[in-house]
VOVOPA-101661 format. One record per residue (C-alpha): residue in one letter; x, y, z. Coordinates in steps of 0.05 Angstrom, whole numbers, plus 5000, padded with zeros to 4 digits. Each point is the difference from the previous one (the first is absolute). Layout:
BEGIN
('A', (X, Y, Z))
...
This chain:
BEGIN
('X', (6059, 8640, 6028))
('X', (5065, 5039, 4990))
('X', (5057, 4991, 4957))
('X', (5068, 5025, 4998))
('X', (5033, 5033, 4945))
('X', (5071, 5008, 4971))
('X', (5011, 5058, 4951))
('X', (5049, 4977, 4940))
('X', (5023, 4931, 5043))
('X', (5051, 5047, 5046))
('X', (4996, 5018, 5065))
('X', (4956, 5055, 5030))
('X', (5010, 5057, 5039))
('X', (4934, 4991, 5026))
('X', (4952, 4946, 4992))
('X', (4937, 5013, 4962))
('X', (4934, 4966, 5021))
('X', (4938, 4984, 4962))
('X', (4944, 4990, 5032))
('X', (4921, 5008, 4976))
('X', (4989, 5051, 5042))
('X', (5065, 5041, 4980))
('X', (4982, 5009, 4927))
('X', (4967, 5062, 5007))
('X', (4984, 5020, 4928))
('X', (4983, 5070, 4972))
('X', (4968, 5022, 4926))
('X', (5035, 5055, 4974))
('X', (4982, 5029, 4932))
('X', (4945, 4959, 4970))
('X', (4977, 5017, 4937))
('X', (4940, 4967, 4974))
('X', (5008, 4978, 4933))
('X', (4955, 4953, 4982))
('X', (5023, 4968, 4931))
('X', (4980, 4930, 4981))
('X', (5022, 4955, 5058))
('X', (5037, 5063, 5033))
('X', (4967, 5036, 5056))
('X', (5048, 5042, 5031))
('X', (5083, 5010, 4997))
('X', (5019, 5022, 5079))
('X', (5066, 5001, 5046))
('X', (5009, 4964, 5070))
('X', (5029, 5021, 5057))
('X', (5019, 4948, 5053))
('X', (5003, 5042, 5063))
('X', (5040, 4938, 5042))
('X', (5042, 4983, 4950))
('X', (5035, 5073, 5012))
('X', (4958, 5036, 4956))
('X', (5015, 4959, 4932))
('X', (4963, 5024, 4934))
('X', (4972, 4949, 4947))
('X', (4992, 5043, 4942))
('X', (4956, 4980, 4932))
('X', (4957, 4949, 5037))
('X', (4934, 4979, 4964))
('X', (4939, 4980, 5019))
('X', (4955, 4957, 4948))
('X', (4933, 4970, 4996))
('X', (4970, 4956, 4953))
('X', (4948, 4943, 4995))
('X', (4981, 5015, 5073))
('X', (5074, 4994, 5020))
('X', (5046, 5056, 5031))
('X', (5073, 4989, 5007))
('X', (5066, 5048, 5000))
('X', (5058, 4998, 4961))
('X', (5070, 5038, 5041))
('X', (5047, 5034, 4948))
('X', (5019, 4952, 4946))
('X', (5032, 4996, 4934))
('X', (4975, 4979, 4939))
('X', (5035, 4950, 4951))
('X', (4986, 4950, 4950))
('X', (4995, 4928, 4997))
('X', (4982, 4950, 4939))
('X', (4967, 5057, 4967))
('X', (4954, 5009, 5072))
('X', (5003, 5078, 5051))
('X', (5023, 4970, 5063))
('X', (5020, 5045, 5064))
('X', (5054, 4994, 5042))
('X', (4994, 5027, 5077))
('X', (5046, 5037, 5027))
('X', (4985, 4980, 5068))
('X', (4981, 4943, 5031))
('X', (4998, 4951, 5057))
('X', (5035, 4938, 4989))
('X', (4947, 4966, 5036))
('X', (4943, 4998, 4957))
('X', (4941, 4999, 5060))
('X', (5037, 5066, 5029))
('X', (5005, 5037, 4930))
('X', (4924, 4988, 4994))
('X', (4978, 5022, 5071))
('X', (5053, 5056, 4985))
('X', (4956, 5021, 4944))
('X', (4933, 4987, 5032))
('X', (5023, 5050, 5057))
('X', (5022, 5054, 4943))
('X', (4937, 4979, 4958))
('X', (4953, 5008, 5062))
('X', (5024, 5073, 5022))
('X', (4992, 5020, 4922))
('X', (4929, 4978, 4996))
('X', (4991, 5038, 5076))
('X', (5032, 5055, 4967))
('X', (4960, 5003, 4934))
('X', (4935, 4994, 5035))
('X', (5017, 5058, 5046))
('X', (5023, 5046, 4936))
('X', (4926, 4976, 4964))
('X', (4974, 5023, 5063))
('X', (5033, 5059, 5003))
('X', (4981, 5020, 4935))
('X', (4918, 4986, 5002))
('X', (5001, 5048, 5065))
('X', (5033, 5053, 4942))
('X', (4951, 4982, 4950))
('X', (4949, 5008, 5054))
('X', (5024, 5062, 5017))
('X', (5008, 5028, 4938))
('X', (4920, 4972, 4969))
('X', (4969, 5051, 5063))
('X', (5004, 5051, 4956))
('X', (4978, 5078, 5024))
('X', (4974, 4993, 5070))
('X', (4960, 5052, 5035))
('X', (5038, 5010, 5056))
């Protein structure tokens, strides 16, 4: 399925289309945090969207749940923390598979890093070898 786009209402020098295959989503700078709820803050990089950065994106899980949060702002309400997004999709089915795409390639990328580091641990437990 593919949609069509329109950046700020106005015309467009070039049209811009979104397709499931195009979203081709990178990890960059993942820090594992692990804090309550929080797992991990990272950035991502849409590679078919012309290179565009997400910065401050979160990843949580709690009660067997995992879900993302994109840069927001915090504010009160009736004495209650709420969060306001930044970004969005205006249609609410696209915002969520929007974040299950992000979500997914931060989970791909977290496992990877754990990876990464047992082979280091593993490494580093040898100890003196003979040879």
């Amino acid at each position: 399925m593919e949609k069509l786009f329109f950046i700020n209402g106005g015309p467009l020098k070039r049209e811009i289309r979104i397709t499931k295959e195009s979203l081709v989503i990178e990890i960059l700078n993942l820090e594992v945090l692990n804090k309550g709820a929080l797992v991990a803050k990272f950035n991502a990089k849409m590679h078919k969207l012309g290179g565009l950065i997400i910065r401050e994106c979160t990843l949580f899980e709690s009660n067997g749940k995992k879900w993302i949060n994109l840069p927001s702002k915090q504010y009160e309400k009736d004495g209650k923390t709420k969060y306001f997004s930044y970004l969005a999709y205006e249609d609410r089915a696209m915002d969520e598979k929007f974040k299950e795409k992000i979500m997914s390639a931060a989970l791909e990328q977290l496992k990877k890093q754990g990876s990464e580091k047992q082979q280091e641990e593993i490494i580093e437990d040898v100890g003196d070898l003979p040879f």
